[in-house]
C-alpha positions in Angstrom: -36.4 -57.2 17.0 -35.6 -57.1 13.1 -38.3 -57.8 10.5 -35.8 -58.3 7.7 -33.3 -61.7 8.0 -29.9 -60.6 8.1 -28.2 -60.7 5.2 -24.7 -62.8 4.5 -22.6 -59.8 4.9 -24.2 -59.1 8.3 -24.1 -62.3 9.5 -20.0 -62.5 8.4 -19.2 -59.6 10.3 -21.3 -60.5 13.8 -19.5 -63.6 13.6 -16.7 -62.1 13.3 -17.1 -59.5 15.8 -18.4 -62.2 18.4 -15.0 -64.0 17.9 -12.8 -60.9 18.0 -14.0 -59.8 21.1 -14.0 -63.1 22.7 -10.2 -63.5 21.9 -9.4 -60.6 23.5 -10.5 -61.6 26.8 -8.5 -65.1 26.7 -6.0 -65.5 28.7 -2.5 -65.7 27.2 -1.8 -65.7 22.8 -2.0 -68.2 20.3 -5.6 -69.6 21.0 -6.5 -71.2 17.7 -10.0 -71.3 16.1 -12.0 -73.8 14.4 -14.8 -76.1 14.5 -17.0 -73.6 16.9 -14.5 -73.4 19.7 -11.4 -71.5 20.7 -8.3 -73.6 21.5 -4.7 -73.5 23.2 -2.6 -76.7 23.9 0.1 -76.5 26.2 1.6 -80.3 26.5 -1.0 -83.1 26.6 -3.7 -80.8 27.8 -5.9 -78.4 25.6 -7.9 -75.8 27.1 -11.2 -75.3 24.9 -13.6 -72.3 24.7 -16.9 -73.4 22.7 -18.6 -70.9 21.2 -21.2 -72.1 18.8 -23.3 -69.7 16.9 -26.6 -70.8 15.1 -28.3 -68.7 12.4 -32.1 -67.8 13.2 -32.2 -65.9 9.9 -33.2 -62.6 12.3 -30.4 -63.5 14.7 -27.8 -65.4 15.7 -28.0 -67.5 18.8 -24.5 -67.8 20.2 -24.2 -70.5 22.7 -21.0 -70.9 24.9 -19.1 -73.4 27.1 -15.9 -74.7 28.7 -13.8 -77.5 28.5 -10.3 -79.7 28.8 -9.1 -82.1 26.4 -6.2 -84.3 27.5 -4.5 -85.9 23.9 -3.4 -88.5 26.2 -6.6 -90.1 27.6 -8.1 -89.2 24.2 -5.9 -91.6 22.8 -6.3 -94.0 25.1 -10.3 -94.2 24.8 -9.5 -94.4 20.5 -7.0 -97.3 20.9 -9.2 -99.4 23.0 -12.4 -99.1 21.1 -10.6 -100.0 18.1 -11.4 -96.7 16.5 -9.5 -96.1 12.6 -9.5 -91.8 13.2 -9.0 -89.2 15.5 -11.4 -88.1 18.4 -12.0 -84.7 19.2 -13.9 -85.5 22.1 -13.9 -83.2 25.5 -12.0 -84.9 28.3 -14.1 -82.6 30.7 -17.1 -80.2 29.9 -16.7 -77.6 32.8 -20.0 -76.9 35.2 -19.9 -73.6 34.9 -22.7 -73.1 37.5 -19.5 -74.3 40.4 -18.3 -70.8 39.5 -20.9 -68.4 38.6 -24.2 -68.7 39.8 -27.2 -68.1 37.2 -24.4 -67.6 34.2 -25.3 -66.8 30.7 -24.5 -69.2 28.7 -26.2 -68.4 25.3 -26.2 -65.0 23.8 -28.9 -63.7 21.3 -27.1 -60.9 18.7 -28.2 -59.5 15.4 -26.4 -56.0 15.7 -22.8 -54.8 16.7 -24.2 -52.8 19.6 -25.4 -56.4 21.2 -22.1 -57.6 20.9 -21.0 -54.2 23.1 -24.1 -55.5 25.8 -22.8 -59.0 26.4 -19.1 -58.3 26.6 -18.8 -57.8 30.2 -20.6 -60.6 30.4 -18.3 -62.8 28.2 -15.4 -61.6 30.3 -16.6 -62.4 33.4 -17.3 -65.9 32.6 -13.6 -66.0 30.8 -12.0 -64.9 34.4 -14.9 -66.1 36.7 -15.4 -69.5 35.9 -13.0 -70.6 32.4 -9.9 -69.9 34.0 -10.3 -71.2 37.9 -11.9 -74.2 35.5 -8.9 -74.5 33.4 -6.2 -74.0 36.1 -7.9 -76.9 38.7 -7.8 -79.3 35.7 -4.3 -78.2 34.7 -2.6 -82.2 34.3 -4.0 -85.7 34.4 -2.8 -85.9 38.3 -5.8 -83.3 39.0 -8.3 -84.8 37.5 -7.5 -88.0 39.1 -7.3 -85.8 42.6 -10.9 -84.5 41.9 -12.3 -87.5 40.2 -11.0 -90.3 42.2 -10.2 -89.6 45.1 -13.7 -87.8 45.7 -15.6 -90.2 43.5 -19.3 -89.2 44.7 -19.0 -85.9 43.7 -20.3 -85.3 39.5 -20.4 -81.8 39.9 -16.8 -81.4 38.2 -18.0 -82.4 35.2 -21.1 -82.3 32.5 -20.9 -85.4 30.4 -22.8 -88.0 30.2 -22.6 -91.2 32.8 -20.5 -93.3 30.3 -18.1 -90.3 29.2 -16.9 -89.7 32.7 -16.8 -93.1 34.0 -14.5 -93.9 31.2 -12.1 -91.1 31.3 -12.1 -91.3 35.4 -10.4 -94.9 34.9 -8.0 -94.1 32.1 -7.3 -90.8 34.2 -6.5 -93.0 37.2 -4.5 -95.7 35.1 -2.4 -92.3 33.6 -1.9 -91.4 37.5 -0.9 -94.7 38.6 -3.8 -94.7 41.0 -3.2 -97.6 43.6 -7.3 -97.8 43.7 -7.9 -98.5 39.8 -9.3 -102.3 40.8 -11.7 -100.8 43.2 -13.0 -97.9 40.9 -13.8 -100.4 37.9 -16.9 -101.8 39.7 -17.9 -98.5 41.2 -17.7 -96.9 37.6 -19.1 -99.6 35.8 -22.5 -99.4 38.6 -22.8 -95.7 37.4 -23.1 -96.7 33.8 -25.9 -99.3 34.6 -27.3 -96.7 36.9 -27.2 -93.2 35.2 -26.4 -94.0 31.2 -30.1 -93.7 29.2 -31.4 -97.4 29.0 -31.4 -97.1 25.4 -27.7 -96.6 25.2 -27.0 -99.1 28.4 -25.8 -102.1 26.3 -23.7 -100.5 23.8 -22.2 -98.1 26.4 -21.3 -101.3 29.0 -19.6 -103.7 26.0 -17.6 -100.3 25.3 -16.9 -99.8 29.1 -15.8 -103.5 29.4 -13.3 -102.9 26.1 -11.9 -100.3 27.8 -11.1 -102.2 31.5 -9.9 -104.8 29.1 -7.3 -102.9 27.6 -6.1 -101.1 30.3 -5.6 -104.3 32.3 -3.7 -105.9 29.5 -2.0 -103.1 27.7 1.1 -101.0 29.0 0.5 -97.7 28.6 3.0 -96.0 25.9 5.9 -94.0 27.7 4.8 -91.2 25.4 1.3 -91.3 27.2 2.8 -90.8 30.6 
């Protein structure tokens, strides 16, 4: 353990090494990075590599995790709540427990040689759990497989209760799934059920906006 904060300079180029080496483990080119995560989008769906890293003034605590975004039923959720900019919202946080049992998920550094320690670690997840992840969520017709069509089963996914009710039933609207009328109820009960009771009311008036516009509104040709 240090007894001296790191300085700027130090904290720069762990930063920079942290994000160097994770990059070269990513599948593929062109990720792009900014606002804490890694990113590649191919179509409607972005594949998302969070890697957050907080300054402890000794060290840096560099936590990680995995995620989809699809623009589509991102745009979808902003149209019907009426909201003026973009959302950068996760469609899917990834469990990555389903993959890799016990994984390290945060990552304490405050030298290069750390860095060196946790790489094979970092890899593993990428190939272990990020890309089976990313590759079973590949298009809107697999979510709606896993989601709807196996409705009792959460483990898919680590948002909250009113995030993944929401984006189940725009997912199944997207798919054209003949059971849409029969999920509404079924997603609304988990809302009631699982949603904190100080967020219940505000999270069911935004759940009912959403069933709203999906019953009323076609969905734009350039969503499908």
């Amino acid at each position: 353990m240090r007894s001296k904060p790191l300085t700027w300079g130090e904290k720069r180029e762990l930063f920079e090494s942290f994000n160097r080496m994770v990059r070269k483990h990513l599948p593929e080119a062109d990720w792009k990075y900014g606002r804490s995560q890694f990113t590649k989008l191919s179509g409607q769906c972005e594949r998302i590599f969070f890697a957050s890293i907080t300054d402890q003034e000794l060290e840096l605590w560099v936590d990680v995790a995995v995620g989809i975004r699809f623009t589509d039923v991102e745009e979808i959720w902003r149209q019907s709540q009426k909201l003026d900019q973009f959302t950068s919202h996760w469609t899917i946080e990834g469990v990555v427990s389903n993959y890799i049992r016990n994984a390290q998920l945060w990552y304490q550094i405050d030298r290069p040689i750390d860095i060196e320690f946790f790489e094979p670690k970092i890899c593993g997840l990428i190939e272990q759990a990020c890309i089976p992840f990313w590759n079973r969520f590949a298009s809107v017709a697999d979510v709606d497989r896993e989601w709807n069509h196996r409705p009792f089963e959460f483990d898919h996914d680590a948002t909250n209760a009113l995030h993944h009710a929401t984006r189940s039933l725009i997912v199944a609207k997207l798919a054209k799934n003949p059971k849409f009328e029969e999920l509404v109820p079924m997603r609304r009960g988990e809302v009631t059920r699982l949603l904190d009771i100080n967020l219940q009311q505000k999270g069911l008036e935004a759940f009912d906006r959403l069933v709203e516009w999906l019953r009323k509104e076609p969905i734009p040709v350039e969503l499908i």
